[in-house]
C-alpha positions as CSV (number, residue, x, y, z in Angstrom):
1,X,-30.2,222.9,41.7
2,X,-33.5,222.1,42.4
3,X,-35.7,223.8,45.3
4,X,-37.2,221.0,47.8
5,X,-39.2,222.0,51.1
6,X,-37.7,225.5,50.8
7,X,-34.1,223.9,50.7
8,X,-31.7,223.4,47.8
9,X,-30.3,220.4,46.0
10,X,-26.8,221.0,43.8
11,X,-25.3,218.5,41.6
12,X,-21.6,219.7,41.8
13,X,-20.6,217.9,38.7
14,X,-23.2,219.5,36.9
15,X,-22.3,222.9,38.6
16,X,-18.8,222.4,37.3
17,X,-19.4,221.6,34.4
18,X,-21.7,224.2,33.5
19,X,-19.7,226.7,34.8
20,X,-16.7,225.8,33.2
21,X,-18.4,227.1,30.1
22,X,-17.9,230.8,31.5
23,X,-14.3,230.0,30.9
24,X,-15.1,229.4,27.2
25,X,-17.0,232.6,26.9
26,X,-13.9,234.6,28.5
27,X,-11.6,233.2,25.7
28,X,-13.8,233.9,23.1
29,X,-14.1,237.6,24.5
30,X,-10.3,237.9,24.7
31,X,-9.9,236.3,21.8
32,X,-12.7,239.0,19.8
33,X,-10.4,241.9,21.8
34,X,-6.9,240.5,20.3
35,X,-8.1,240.7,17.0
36,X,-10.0,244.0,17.1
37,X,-6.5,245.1,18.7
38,X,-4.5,243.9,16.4
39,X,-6.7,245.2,13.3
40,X,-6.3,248.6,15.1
41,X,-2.8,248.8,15.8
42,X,-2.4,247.5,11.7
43,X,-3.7,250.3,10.4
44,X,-2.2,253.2,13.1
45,X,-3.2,256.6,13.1
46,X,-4.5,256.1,9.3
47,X,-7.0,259.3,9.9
48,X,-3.6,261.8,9.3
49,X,-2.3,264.6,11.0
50,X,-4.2,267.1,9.5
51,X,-7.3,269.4,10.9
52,X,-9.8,266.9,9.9
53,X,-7.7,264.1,11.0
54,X,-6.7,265.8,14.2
55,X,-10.5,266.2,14.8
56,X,-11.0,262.7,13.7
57,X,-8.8,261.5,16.5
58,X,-10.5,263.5,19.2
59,X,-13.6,261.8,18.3
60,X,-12.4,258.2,18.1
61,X,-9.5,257.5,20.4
62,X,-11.4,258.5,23.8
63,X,-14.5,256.2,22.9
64,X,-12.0,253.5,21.2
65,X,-9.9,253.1,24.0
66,X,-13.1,253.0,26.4
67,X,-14.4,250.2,24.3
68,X,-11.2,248.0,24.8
69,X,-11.0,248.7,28.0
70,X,-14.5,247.9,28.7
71,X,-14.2,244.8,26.7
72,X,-11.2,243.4,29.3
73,X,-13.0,244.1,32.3
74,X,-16.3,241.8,30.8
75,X,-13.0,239.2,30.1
76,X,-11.9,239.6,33.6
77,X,-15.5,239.3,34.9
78,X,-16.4,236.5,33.2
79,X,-13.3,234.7,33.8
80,X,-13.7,235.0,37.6
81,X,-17.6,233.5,37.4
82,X,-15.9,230.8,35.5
83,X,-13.7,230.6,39.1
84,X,-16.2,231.7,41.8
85,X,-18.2,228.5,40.0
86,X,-15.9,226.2,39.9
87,X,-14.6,226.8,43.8
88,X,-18.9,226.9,44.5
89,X,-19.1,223.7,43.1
90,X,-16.2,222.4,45.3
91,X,-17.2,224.1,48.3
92,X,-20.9,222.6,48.5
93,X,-18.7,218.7,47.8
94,X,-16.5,219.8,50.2
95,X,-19.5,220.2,52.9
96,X,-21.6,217.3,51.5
97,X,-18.7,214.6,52.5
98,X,-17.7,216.3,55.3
């Protein structure tokens, strides 16, 4: 994009490709949650039953399961700019050969 007279230029190619690179980012992010995941769910509830345990857990867990959660929706986010680009790029062809 380049700004011209107070107007706009795209390159669409450009725009796709560039933003196809999102999608890479949104696998690497899911890829990151997958194995923190899995690391978790290896070792279980490995802070015990007991008092200090049981404390343990009410200190982790909440936070823990925040964190994953939080780390899907930046997946899901990014993934959809990887999307919303591409169909940008398409859109502004679209309109150029029309």
């Amino acid at each position: 994009m380049s700004g011209a007279g107070g107007g706009f230029a795209v390159e669409p190619v450009d725009l796709q490709a560039n933003g196809s690179q999102y999608g890479g980012v949104a696998e690497q992010v899911a890829a990151v949650q997958r194995t923190l995941l899995d690391k978790l769910n290896a070792q279980g509830e490995c802070w015990g039953d007991d008092e200090s345990g049981t404390q343990i857990a009410k200190t982790y867990v909440g936070p823990a399961v925040k964190a994953l959660q939080q780390m899907s929706v930046v997946d899901g986010g990014v993934q959809e700019m990887a999307a919303a680009t591409s169909t940008w790029a398409k859109n502004y062809q679209a309109v150029e050969t029309a």
